[in-house]
N, C-alpha and C positions, 0 to 999 in steps of 0.2 A: 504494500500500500504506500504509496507516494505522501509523501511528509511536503509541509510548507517551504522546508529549507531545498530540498530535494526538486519540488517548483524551480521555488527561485533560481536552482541552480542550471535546469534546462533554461527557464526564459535568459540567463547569464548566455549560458551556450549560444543557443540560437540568434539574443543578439552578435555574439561575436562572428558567427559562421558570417550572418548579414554584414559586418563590418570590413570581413574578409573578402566577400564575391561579391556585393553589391547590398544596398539596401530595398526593402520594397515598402511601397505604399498598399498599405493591407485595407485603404478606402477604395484605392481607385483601381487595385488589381495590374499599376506598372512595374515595373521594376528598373532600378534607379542603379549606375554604377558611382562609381568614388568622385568624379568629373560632374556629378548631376542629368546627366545622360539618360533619357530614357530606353529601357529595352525592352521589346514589346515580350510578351508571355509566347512562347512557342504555339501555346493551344492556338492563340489569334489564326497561324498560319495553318492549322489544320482544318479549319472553318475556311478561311479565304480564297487559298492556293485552288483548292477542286470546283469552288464555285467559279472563280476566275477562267477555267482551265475547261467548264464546261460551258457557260458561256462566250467565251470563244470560238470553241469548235461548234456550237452548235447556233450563234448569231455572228459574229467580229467576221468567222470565215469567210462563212458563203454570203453574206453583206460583201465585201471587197472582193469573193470570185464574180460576183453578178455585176458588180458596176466594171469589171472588169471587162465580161463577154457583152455588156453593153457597147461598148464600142466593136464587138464584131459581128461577124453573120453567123453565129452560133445557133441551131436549132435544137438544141438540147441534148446534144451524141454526132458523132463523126468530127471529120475535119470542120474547120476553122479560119475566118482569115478578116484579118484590119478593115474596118471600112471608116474608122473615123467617126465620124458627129452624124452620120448619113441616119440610123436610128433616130436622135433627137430630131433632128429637122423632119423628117419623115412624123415623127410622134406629132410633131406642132401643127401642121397642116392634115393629118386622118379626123374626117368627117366621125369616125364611130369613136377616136380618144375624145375629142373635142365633145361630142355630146354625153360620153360620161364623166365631163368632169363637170357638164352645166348639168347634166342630172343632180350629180353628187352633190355639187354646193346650193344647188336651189333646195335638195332634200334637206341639206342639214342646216340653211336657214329658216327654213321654214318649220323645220321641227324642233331646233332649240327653242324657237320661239312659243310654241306653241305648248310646251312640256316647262317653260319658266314660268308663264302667266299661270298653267292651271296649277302645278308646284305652287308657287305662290298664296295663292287664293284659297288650296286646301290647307297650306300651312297654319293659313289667316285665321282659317276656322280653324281647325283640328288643336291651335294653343287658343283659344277663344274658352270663355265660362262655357262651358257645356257639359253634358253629358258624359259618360263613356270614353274621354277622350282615347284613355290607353289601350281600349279596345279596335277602336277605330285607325289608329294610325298601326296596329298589329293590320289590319284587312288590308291597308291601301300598299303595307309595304308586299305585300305576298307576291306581284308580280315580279320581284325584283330577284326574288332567290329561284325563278322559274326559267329553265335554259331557255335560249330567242330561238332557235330551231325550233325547239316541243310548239314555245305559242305561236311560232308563223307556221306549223302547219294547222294549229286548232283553227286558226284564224283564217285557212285556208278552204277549209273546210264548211266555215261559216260563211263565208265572204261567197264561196261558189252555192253553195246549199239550201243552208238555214234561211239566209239573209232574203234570196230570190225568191224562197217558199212564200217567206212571208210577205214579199209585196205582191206576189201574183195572190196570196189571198185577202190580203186589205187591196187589192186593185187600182195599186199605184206602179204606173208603168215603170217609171223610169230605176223603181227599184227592184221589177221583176228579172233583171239582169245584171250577171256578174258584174261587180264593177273588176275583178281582176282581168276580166277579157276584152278590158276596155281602153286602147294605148293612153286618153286622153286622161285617165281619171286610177289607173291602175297605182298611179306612184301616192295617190292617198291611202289609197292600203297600206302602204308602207308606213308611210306619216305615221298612223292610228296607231297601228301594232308595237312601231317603234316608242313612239309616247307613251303606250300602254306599260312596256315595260321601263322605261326610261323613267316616268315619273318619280316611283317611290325614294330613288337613293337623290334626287334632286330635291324632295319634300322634305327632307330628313336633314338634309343641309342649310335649309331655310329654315324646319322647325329651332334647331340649332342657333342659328342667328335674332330669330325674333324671340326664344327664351332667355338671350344672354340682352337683353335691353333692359335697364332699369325701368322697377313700377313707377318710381318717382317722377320718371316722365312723360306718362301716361296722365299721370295724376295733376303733373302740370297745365299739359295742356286741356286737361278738360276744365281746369278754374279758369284758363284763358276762353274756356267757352268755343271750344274747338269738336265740331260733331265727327260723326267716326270717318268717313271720307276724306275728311281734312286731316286727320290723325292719320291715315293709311299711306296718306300725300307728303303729308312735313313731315312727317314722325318718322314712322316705321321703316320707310322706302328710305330714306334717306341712313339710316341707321344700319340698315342690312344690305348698302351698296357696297359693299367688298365681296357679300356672299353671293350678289348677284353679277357681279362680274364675273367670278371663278365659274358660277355651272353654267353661265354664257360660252365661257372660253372652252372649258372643258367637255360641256357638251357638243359644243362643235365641235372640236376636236375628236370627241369619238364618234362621232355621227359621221363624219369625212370614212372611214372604215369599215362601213355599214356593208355586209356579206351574208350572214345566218340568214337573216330577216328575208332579205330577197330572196335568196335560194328556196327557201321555206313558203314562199308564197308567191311569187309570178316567176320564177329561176328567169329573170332578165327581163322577158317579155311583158306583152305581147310584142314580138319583135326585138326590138335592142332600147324599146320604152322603158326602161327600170333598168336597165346595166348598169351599176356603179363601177367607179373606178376598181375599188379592189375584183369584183368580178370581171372587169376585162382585163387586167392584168392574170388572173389566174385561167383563164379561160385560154392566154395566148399561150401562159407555160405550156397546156395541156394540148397545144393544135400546133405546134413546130414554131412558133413565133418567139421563142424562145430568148432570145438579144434582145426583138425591136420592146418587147413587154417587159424587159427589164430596164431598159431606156425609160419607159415609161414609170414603173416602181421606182427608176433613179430622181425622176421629177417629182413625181409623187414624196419621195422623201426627203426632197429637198424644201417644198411646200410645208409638209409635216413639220420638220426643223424650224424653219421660220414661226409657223405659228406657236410652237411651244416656246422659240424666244419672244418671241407678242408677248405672249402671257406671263413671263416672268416676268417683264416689265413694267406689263400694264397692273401686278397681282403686288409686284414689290412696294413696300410700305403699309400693303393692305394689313391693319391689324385684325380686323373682323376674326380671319381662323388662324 
């Protein structure tokens, strides 16, 4: 049985080994040599080095093989050979790149917009005096943990089916027909589906921002004699513009990569009406087009890049989150 002097006399020890090879900070988990030097823990590099080391081979690589055979005539196997920029210039004038990138960004302006306001407006309520709140925002988030394949085929299935049943039985024309077979109206499917799932993790972001608002300020402006409109206007909006820039930025940003959803519910069509960018790009890996669509991926990620520096930018300062 170890006695107090017996203690004492390892913690002696053990400072002295420390004094001999280095000391450590037994807060921060460094270890310090006689110079003040820090020297990281070895575990560190058991964690880092493989993550490192598969992330490379399996993004760093074939990212820099592909912008590679982007300058040649590569069709995905056989010979090879330089052609230069002849890809890009080529990407910049096809009539089918060119209409999925107005597809892509008209979808994902139109859909962040329309997944902020109703985020918004349910956030509004959902922290409002009411009822059941924490039951309620358990329901709205459900679509959010639901893969976007599963719901664009459910959705597919409604949209061709359910949806037509029931206006040839209430005997409204214009809804007794698919809208997915319809080039003009097929990319609102999208919209819906994608909002549908899109909402909840944008609501949750907002609820967030409108709970961290003091009541005091609330309370203010209502002795100012300010009714709820005008509170929603001064108040709140103005309060929670950091949160609302981020799932502006951010939801466009994921929306620009929009694939499941299509595939799941008009696979492009009718025609090349719903093609998005990521979809012609994977579409040429798979049909020999192999360079000119990774020319294409090369813009695209250069686009991507840019706007992720947008938003650091436009985010930087934001103290909101």
């Amino acid at each position: 049985m170890s006695t107090p002097v017996t203690t004492a006399a390892a913690s002696a020890g053990s400072l002295v080994d420390e004094a001999e090879h280095g000391r450590t900070d037994h807060l921060a988990g460094a270890r310090h040599d006689r110079r003040g030097r820090v020297r990281v823990d070895p575990i560190y590099y058991w964690f880092l080095v493989p993550t490192l080391v598969l992330f490379t081979l399996a993004i760093t690589v074939p990212a820099v093989l592909g912008i590679f055979y982007s300058f040649t005539n590569f069709i995905g196997f056989g010979d090879w050979e330089f052609v230069g920029l002849t890809n890009y210039v080529a990407a910049f004038s096809d009539p089918a790149i060119l209409a999925s990138y107005g597809f892509t960004f008209g979808f994902a302006i139109v859909t962040v917009l329309l997944v902020n306001v109703i985020a918004f407006l349910l956030a509004v309520g959902l922290t409002a005096k009411i009822k059941l709140k924490a039951g309620l925002r358990a329901v709205f988030v459900i679509p959010m943990v639901i893969s976007g394949i599963v719901i664009a085929y459910v959705f597919n299935f409604l949209f061709s089916n359910s949806v037509p049943a029931l206006g040839s039985g209430l005997g409204i024309p214009w809804l007794s027909e698919s809208i997915l077979a319809n080039p003009d109206l097929a990319w609102l499917s999208i919209v819906i589906v994608t909002a549908w799932q899109s909402i909840p993790a944008t609501l949750l972001i907002y609820i967030a921002g409108l709970l961290s608002i003091p009541g005091e300020v609330y309370e203010a402006a209502d002795i100012d004699g300010a009714g709820a409109v005008r509170r929603l206007w001064s108040v709140t909006l103005p309060l929670v513009s950091g949160y609302v820039v981020i799932n502006m930025i951010l939801g466009f940003k994921n929306y620009l990569n929009v694939y499941d959803v299509i595939v799941g519910l008009t696979n492009g069509g009718p025609g090349t009406s719903t093609r998005s960018i990521a979809m012609t790009i994977f579409t040429g890996f798979t049909g020999g087009d192999y360079a000119y669509q990774m020319a294409n991926a090369t813009i695209f990620f250069i686009i991507a890049v840019a706007i992720s520096v947008l938003q650091l930018r436009i985010t930087r300062g934001k103290a909101a989150i």
